[in-house]
C-alpha positions as CSV (number, residue, x, y, z in Angstrom):
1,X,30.9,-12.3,6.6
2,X,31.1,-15.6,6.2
3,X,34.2,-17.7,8.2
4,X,35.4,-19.2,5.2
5,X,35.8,-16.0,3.4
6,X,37.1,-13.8,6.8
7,X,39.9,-17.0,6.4
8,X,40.7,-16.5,3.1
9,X,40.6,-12.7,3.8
10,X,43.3,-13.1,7.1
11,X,45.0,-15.5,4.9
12,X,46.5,-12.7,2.8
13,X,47.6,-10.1,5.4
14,X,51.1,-9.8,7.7
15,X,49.6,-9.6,11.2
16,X,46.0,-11.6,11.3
17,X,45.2,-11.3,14.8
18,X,44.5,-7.9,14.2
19,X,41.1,-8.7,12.7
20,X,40.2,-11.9,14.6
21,X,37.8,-10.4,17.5
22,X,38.0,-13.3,19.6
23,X,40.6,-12.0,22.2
24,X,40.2,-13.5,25.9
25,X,37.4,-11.7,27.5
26,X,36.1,-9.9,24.0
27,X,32.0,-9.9,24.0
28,X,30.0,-11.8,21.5
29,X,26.1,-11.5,21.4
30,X,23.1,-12.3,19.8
31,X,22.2,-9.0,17.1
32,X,18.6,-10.2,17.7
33,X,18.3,-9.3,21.2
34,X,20.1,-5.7,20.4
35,X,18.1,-2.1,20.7
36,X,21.4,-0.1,20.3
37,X,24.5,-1.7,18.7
38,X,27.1,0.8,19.1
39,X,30.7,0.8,17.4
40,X,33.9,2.1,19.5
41,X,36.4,3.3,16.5
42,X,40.2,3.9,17.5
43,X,41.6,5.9,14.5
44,X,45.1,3.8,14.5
45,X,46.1,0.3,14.3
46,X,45.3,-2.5,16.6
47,X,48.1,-2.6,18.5
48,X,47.9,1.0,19.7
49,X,44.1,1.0,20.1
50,X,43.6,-2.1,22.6
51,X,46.8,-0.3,24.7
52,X,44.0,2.6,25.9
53,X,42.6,2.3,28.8
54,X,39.3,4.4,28.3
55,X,38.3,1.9,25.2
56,X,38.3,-1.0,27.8
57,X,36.3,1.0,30.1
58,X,33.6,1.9,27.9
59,X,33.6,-1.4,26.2
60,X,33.1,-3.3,28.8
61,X,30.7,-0.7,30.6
62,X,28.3,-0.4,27.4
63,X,28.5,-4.0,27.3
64,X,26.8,-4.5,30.7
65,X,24.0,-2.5,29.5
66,X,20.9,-4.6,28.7
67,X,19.8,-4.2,25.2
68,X,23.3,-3.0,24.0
69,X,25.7,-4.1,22.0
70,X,29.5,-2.8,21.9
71,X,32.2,-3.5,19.1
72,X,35.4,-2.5,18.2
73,X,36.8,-1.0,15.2
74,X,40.5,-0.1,14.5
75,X,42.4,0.9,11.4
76,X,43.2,-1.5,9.2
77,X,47.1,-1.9,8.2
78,X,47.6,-1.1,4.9
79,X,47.5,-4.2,3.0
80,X,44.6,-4.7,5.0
81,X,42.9,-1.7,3.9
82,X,44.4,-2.4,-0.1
83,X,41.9,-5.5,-0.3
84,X,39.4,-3.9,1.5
85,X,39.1,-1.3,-1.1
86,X,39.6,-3.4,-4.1
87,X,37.0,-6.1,-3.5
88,X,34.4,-3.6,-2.0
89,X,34.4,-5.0,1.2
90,X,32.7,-2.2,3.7
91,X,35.1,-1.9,7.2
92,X,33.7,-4.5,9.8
93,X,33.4,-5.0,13.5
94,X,36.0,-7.4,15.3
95,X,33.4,-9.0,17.0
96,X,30.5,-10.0,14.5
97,X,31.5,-8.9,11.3
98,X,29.0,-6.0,10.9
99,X,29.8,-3.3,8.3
100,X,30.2,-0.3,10.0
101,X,27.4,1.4,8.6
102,X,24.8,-0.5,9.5
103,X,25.9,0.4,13.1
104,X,23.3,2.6,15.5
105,X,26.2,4.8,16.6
106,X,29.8,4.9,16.5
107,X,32.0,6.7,18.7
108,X,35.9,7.5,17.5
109,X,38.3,8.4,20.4
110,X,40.4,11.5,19.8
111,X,44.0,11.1,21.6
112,X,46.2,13.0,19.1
113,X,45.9,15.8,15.8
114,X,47.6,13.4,13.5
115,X,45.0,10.6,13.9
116,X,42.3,13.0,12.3
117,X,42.8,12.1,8.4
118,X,42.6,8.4,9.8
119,X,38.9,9.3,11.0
120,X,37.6,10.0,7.4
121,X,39.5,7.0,6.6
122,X,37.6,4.6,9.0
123,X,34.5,6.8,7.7
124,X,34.9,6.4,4.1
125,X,36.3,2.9,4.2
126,X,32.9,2.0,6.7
127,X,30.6,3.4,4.0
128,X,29.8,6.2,5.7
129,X,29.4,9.9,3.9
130,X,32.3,11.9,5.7
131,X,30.3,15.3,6.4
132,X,27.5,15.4,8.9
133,X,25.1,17.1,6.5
134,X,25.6,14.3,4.1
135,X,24.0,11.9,6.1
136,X,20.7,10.5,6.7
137,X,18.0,8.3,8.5
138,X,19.4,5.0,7.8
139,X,23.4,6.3,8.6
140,X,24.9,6.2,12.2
141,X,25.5,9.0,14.5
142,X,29.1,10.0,14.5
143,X,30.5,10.9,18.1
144,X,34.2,11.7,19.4
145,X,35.3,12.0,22.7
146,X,38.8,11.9,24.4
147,X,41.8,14.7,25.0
148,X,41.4,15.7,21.4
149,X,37.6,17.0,21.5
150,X,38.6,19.8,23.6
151,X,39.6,21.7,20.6
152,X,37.1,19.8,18.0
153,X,36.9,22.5,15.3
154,X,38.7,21.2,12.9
155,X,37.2,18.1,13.0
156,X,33.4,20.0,13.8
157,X,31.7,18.9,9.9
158,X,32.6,15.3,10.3
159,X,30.7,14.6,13.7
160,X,27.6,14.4,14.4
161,X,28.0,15.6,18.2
162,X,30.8,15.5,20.9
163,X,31.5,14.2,24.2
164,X,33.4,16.4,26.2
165,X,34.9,14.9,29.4
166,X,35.1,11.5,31.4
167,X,32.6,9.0,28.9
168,X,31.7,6.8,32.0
169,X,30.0,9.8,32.9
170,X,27.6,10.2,30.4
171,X,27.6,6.7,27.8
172,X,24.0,5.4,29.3
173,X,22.2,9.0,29.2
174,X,23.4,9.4,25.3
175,X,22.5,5.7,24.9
176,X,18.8,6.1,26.5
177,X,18.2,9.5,24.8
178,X,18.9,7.3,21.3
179,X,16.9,4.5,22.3
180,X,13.8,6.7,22.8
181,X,14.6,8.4,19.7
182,X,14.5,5.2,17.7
183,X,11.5,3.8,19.6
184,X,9.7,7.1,18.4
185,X,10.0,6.4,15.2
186,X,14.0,7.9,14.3
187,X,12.6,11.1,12.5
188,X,14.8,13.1,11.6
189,X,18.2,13.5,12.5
190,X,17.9,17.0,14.4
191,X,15.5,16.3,16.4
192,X,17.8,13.9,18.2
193,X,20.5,16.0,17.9
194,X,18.1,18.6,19.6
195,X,17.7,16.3,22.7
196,X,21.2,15.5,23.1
197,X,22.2,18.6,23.2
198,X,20.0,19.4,26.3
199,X,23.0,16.8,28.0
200,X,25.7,18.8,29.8
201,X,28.9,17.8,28.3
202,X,27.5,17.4,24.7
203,X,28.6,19.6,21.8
204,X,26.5,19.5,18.2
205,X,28.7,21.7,16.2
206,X,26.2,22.0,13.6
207,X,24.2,24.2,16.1
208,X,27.3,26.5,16.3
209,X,28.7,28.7,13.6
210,X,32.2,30.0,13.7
211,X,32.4,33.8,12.9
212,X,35.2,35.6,11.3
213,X,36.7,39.1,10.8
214,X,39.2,40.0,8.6
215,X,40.4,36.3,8.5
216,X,40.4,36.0,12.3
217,X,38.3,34.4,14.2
218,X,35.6,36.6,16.5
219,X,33.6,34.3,18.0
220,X,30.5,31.7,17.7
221,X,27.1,32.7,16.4
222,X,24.3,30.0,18.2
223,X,22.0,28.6,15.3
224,X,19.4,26.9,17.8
225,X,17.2,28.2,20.7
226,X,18.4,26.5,24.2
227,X,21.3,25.0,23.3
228,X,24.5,26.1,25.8
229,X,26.8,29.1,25.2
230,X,29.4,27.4,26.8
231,X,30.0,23.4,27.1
232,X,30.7,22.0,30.3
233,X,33.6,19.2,30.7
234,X,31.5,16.2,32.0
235,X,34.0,14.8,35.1
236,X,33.2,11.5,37.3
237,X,33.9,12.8,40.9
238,X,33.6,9.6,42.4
239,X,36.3,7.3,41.4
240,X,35.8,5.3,44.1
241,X,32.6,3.6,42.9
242,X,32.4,4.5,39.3
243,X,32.5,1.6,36.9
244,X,36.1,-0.2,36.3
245,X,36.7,-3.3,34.5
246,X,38.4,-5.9,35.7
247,X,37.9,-8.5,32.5
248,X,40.2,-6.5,29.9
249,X,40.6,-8.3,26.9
250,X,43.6,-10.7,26.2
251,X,45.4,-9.8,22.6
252,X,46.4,-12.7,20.9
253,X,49.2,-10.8,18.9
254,X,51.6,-8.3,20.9
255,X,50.5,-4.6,21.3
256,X,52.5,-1.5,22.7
257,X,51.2,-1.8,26.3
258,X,50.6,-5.9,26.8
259,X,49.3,-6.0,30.2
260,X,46.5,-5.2,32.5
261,X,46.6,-1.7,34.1
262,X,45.0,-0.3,37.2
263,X,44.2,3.4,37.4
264,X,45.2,4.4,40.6
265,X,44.2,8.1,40.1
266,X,42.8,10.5,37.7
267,X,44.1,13.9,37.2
268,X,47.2,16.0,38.5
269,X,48.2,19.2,40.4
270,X,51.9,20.1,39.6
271,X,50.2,22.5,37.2
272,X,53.3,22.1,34.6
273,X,52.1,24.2,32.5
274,X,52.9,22.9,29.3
275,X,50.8,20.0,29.8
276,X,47.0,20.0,28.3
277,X,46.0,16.5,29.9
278,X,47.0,18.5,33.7
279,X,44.3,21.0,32.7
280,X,41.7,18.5,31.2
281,X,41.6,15.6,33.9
282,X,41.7,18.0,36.8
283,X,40.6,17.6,39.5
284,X,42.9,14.6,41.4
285,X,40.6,12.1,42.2
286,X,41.6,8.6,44.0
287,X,40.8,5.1,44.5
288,X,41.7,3.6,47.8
289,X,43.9,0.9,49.2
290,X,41.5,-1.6,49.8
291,X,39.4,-1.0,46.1
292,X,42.8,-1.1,44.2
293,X,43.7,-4.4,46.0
294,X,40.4,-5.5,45.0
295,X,40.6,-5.0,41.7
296,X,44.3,-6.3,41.3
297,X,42.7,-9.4,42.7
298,X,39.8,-9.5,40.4
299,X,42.2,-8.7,37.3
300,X,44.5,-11.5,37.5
301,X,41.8,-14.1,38.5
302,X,40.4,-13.1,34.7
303,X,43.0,-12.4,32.9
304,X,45.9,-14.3,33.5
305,X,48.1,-11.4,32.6
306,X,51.9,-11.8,34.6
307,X,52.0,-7.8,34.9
308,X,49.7,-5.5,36.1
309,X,50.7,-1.2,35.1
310,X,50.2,1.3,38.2
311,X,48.4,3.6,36.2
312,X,48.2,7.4,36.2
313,X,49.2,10.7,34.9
314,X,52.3,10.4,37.4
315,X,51.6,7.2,39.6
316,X,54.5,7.9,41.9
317,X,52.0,11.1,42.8
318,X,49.2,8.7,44.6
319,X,49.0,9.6,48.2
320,X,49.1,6.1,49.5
321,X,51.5,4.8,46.7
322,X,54.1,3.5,49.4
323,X,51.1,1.5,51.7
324,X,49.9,0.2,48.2
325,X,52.6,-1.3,47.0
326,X,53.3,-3.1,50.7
327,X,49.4,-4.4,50.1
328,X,50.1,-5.4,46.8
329,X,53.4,-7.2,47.7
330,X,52.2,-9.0,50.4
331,X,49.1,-10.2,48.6
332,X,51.1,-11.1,44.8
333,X,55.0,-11.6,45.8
334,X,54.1,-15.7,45.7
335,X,51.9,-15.4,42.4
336,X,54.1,-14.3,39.6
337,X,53.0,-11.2,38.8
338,X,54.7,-8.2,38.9
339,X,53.8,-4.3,38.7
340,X,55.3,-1.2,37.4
341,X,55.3,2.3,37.5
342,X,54.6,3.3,34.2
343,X,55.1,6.9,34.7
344,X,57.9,8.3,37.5
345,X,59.0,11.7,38.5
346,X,62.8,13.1,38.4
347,X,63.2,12.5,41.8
348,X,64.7,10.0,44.4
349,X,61.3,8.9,45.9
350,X,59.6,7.7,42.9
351,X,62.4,5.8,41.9
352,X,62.1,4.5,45.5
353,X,58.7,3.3,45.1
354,X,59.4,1.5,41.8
355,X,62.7,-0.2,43.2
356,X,60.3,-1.7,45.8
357,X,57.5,-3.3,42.6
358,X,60.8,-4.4,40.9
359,X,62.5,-8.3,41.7
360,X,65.1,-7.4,39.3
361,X,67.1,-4.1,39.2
362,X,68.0,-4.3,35.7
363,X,67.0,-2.8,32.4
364,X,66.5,1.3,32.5
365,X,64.3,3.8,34.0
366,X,62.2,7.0,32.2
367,X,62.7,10.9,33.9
368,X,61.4,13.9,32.0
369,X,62.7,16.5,33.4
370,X,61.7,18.6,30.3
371,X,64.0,21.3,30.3
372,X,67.9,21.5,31.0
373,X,68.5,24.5,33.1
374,X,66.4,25.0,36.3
375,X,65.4,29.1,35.5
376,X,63.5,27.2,32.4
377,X,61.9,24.5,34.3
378,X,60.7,27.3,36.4
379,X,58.9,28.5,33.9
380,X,57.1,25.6,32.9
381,X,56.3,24.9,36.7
382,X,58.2,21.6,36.4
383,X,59.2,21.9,40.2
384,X,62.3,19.5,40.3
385,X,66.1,20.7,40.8
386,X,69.1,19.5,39.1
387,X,70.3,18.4,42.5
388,X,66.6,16.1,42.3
389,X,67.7,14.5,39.4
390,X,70.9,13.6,39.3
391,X,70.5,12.1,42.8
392,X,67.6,10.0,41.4
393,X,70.1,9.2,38.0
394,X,72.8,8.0,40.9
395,X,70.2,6.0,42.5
396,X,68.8,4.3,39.8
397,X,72.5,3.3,38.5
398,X,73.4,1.9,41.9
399,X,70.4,0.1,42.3
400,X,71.8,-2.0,39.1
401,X,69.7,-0.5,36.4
402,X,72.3,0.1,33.0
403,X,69.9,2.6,31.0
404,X,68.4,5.8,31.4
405,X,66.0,7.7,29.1
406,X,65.5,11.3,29.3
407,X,62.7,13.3,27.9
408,X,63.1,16.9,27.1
409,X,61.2,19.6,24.7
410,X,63.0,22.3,22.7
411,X,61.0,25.6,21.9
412,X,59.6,26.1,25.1
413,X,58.5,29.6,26.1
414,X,61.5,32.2,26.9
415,X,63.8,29.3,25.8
416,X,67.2,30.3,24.8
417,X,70.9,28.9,23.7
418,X,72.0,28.6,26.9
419,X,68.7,26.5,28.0
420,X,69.5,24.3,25.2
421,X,73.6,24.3,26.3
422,X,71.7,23.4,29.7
423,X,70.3,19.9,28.6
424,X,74.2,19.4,27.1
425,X,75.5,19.9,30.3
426,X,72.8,18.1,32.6
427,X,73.3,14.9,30.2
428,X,76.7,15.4,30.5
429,X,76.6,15.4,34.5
430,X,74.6,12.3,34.2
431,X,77.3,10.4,31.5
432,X,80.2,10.8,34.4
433,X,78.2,9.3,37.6
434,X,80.5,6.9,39.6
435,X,80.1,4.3,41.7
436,X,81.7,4.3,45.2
437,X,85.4,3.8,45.1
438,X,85.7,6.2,41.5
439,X,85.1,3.3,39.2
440,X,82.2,4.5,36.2
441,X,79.8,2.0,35.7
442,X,79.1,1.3,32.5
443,X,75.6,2.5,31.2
444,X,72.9,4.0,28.7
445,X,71.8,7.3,28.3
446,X,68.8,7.6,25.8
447,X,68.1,11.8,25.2
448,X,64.7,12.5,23.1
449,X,64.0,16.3,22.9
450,X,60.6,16.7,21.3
451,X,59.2,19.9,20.0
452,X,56.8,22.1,22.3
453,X,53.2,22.4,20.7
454,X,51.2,24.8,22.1
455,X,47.7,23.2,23.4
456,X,44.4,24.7,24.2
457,X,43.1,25.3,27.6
458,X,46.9,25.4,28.8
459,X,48.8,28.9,29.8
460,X,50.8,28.4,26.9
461,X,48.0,28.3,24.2
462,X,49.0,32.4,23.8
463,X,52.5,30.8,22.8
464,X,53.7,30.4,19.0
465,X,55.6,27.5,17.8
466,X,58.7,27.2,16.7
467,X,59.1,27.6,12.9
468,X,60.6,24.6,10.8
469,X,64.0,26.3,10.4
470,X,63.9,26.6,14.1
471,X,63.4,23.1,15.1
472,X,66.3,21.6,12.9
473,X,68.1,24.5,14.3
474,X,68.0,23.3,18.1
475,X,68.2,20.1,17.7
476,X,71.7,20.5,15.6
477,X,72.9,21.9,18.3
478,X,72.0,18.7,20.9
479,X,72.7,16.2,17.6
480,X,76.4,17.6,17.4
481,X,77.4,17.7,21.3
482,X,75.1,15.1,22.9
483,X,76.7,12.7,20.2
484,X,80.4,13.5,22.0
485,X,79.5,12.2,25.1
486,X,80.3,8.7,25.6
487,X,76.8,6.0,25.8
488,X,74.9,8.7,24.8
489,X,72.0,8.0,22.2
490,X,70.1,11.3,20.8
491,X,66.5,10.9,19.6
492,X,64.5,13.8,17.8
493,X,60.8,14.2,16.7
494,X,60.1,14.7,12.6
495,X,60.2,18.8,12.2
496,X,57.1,18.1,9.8
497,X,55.2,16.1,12.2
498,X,55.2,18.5,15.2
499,X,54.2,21.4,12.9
500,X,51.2,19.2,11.5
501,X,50.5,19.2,15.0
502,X,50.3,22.6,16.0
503,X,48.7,23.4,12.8
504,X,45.6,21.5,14.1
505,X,46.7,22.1,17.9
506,X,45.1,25.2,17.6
507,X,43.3,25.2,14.4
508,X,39.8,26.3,14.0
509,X,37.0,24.8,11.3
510,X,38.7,26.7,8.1
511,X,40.8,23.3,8.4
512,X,38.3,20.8,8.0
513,X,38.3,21.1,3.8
514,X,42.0,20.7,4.0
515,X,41.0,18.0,6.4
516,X,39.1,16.1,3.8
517,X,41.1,16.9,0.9
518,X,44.0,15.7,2.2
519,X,42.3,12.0,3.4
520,X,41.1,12.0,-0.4
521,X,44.4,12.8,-1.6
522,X,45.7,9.8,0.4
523,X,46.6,10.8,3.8
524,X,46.1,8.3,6.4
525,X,47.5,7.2,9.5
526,X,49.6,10.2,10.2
527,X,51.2,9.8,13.5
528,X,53.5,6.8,11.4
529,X,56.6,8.2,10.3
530,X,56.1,5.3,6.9
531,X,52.6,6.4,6.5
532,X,53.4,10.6,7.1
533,X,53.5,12.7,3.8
534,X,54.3,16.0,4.2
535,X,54.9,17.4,0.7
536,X,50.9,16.4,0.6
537,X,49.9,18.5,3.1
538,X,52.2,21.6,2.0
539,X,50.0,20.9,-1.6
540,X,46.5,21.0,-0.5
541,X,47.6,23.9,1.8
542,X,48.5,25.4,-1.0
543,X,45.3,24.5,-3.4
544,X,43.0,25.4,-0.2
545,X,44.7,29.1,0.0
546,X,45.1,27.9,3.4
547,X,48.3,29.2,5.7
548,X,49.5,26.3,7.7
549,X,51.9,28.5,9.5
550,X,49.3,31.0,10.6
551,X,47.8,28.6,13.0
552,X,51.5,27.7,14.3
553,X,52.7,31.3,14.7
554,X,49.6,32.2,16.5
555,X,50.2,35.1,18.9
556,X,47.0,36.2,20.4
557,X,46.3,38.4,23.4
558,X,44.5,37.6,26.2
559,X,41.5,39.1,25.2
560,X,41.2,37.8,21.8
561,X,38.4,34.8,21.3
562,X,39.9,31.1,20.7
563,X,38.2,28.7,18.6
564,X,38.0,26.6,21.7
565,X,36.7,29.0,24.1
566,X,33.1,27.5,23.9
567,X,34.5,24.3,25.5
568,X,35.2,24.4,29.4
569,X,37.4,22.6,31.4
570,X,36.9,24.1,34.3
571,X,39.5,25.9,34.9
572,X,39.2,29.9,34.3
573,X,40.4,31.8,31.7
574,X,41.2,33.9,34.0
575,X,44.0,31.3,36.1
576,X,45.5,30.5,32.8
577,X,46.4,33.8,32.4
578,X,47.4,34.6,35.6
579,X,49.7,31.5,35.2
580,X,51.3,32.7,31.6
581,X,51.7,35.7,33.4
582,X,53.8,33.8,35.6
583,X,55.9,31.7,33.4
584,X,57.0,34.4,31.8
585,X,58.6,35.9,35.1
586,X,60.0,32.4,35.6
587,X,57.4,32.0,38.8
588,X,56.2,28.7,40.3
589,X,52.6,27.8,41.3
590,X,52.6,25.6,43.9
591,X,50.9,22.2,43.9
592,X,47.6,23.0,45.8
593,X,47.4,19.4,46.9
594,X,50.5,20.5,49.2
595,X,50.2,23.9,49.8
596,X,46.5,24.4,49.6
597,X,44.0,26.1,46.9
598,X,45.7,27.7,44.0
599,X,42.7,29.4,42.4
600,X,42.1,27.8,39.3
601,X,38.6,28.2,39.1
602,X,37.1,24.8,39.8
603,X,33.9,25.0,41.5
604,X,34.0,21.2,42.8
605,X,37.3,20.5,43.4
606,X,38.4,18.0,46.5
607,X,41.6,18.5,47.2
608,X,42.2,16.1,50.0
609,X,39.7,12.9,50.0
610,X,36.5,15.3,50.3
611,X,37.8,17.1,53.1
612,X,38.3,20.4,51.1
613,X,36.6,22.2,48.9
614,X,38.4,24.6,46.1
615,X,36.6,27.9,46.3
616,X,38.9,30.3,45.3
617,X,38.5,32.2,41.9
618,X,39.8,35.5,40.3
């Protein structure tokens, strides 16, 4: 594309910068030096794509590749998209203008169900046929990767293979495996397909074939000699010395998360068990001290960004969070930059550790404790007290903070009226804190209460979902009494949207033609509220003799087969049960980084810097 027309083309939408591709640090080669030009696709808008983390990693690590060539694609806005589409202009790289299909490979990251219709968008909008079997020799090969893989079926006829697990892992073999492939001549597209599938950690769901009995699903049928009955989660064990970027790329225009972050750790062992990305990035594995400081150090020196994010599931959780953050005040207090701790638990200490990155005490602070009453919180395996949190709520207030935000979910397994009276009355604890002396300091309380949706590969994927009726029911009943108490603000997710999400949650490949028809119907960008249509999705339900609320309502026993099932975490079967099992007795699972092994089936699991190996199993 010509400059003079990419001007005239940015000329005529609200936010240019999205489509610029000359951000600080972006990469910009020569095409003729390139064996494998590969696309990285993020199914939403620009702002939310260059705010994830594992985009910059794998950008910048295919990018030190000789030979390779990495690009960005994101989704375009919508009066983007409306010029795109009426001047027949194919979707195009930030970085050198190159049509999406003309691409080797391109490889969409998966974070959330309501992003798939935006997939076929980026596909259709890219020139690309939408189905696998549609394509041929001179069309790239379609990969997904992230959280949202783990359960790919519904999304299975649109890929040509998946990445299951950490990418760093894996990104070079795939790209050497294609590279021989094309230097061979790229027959035909199996017989790569065929060779990537010898990789652990890749899934070709055209090599699998769901199987069904009586309209419920029985299990999958293997079309191909030597491919895997089970795919293994690919997992970088050492943290320490795998690949992290320090030159992340500088947005001209603001996105959700403007800064640099540092991953501290990957994974988690409070085992709530609610929580899929618990299950998926297990094990906890660290960086040091002296690497983090190192990479601070190299981060700032390239970036010039005044805030760096201590990044992490639960940051506060590091095991040398308080001797970090003395090494990284001692080394930036003089330098203008500050850090934060994006993520804290309800509790005392981790407010501790973030009053110590702060200058300024002002502005408001994030717990989730999830549920109200502390039998529920129990069940989830959310192991903080009431006592915990309000003492961390006092402490935050007295430390000069005026706001508060509270995160809690409604519909959670064995939940009752009195759980829900339970958040009522903790928020209502909270409203009447007071300052030494009796006088109330004046303050915020923000309340969101999002709906539970039951994920895969968690001890609650043998959990239904609240119906419609249900939701708007509950959170009534925290709209009308949280609204009573004074400097309280009540936020709620869209009924609508959370079903749509545990419609595809736990869906299984019947979904992918309501997928498709749907996106040619005109659903895009889902996870919007503006963009969201419901009443579309309820009609191609309808004219797909499809039942939305089957996948929702989804009861299944132990025993039964998931769609998912081929895909491994890790982490038995067998522990998840045993830990359902235990919810619904209201027992806790200790955190085996404290107490020691919990059994949940890893088989290389260091629990303690490489000092201890998990070997326990069922």
């Amino acid at each position: 594309m010509r400059n003079d027309y990419l001007s005239d083309l940015l000329a005529r939408v609200r936010k240019p910068g999205r489509y610029l591709g000359t951000e600080v640090n972006s990469v910009h080669k020569s095409l003729e030096d390139i064996k494998v030009h590969l696309a990285f696709a993020f199914p939403d808008l620009y702002e939310v794509g260059m705010s994830h983390l594992g985009l910059k990693i794998l950008y910048a690590l295919a990018n030190r590749l000789p030979g390779v060539y990495a690009e960005r694609f994101f989704t375009p806005a919508a009066d983007m998209e409306e010029i795109l589409r009426e001047e027949n202009i194919l979707l195009f790289s930030l970085e050198s203008r190159t049509p999406m299909k003309n691409f080797d490979m391109v490889g969409f990251t998966i974070q959330y169900e309501l992003s798939f219709s935006t997939v076929l968008n980026m596909l259709d909008l890219g020139g690309i046929p939408l189905l696998s079997e549609d394509r041929n020799g001179s069309d790239p090969l379609i990969m997904g990767g992230g959280p949202g893989v783990f359960n790919p079926e519904p999304l299975a006829p649109f890929f040509d293979f998946f990445v299951i697990g950490d990418g760093e892992e894996i990104l070079e073999a795939i790209i050497r495996v294609y590279e021989q492939w094309k230097e061979d001549g790229r027959e035909e597209r199996r017989t790569f397909l065929k060779e990537i599938s010898r990789l652990p950690g890749i899934y070709v769901p055209s090599f699998y074939e769901p199987e069904y009995s009586k309209g419920k699903f029985t299990g999958m049928k293997l079309l191909e000699k030597g491919i895997p009955e089970v795919i293994e989660k690919r997992t970088v064990y050492d943290l320490e010395n795998s690949f992290y970027p320090d030159c992340f790329l500088v947005p001209f225009v603001e996105v959700v998360h403007d800064r640099a972050a540092l991953e501290l750790f990957r994974g988690c062992s409070k085992g709530c068990r609610f929580c899929q990305a618990g299950i998926l990035y297990r094990p906890v594995r660290e960086r040091s001290v002296g690497r983090l400081k190192e990479l601070a150090k190299s981060i700032m020196a390239r970036t010039g960004f005044e805030e760096i994010s201590l990044s992490s599931l639960s940051s506060s959780d590091y095991s040398q969070i308080e001797n970090l953050i003395d090494e990284l005040k001692n080394e930036f207090d003089k330098k203008d930059v500050t850090f934060s701790l994006p993520s804290l638990r309800a509790d005392a200490f981790a407010l501790k550790q973030a009053d110590k990155l702060q200058r300024k005490k002002s502005g408001g602070v994030t717990f989730a404790p999830e549920a109200g009453s502390e039998r529920l919180r129990n069940v989830i395996n959310k192991k903080v007290t009431e006592e915990d949190i309000l003492e961390a709520a006092n402490q935050a207030l007295h430390s000069g903070r005026n706001h508060i935000k509270l995160y809690f979910m409604i519909g959670l397994p064995t939940e009752t009226e009195d759980d829900l009276w339970a958040i009522v009355d903790l928020v209502k604890k909270i409203s009447t804190i007071r300052q030494p002396g009796g006088r109330r300091k004046p303050f915020r309380i923000t309340v969101s209460a999002s709906t539970f949706v039951p994920k895969p590969h968690t001890p609650f994927q043998w959990e239904p979902q609240l119906s419609m009726p249900e939701i708007r029911s509950h959170q009534d009943l925290l709209r009308k009494h949280l609204r009573k108490l004074r400097g309280v603000e009540f936020s709620w997710h869209d009924p609508e949207m959370s079903y749509m999400e545990g419609v595809f949650s736990r869906g299984d490949r019947r979904l992918a033609s309501v997928l498709k028809r749907a996106f040619l119907e005109g659903s895009r960008l889902d996870a919007w509220n503006d963009s969201f249509n419901f009443p579309l999705w309820e009609k191609v339900f309808q004219d797909e003799g499809v039942d939305p609320t089957y996948y929702t309502r989804y009861n299944p026993g132990p025993e039964d087969p998931l769609p998912w099932d081929h895909i491994s975490t890790g982490v038995s079967k067998e522990f998840l049960i045993s830990e359902w099992r235990k919810a619904l007795k209201a027992e806790v699972t200790e955190d085996c980084r404290e107490k020691g092994c919990v059994g949940c089936g890893l088989a290389d699991c260091s629990i303690q810097a490489g000092e201890v190996k998990c070997t326990t199993t069922f």
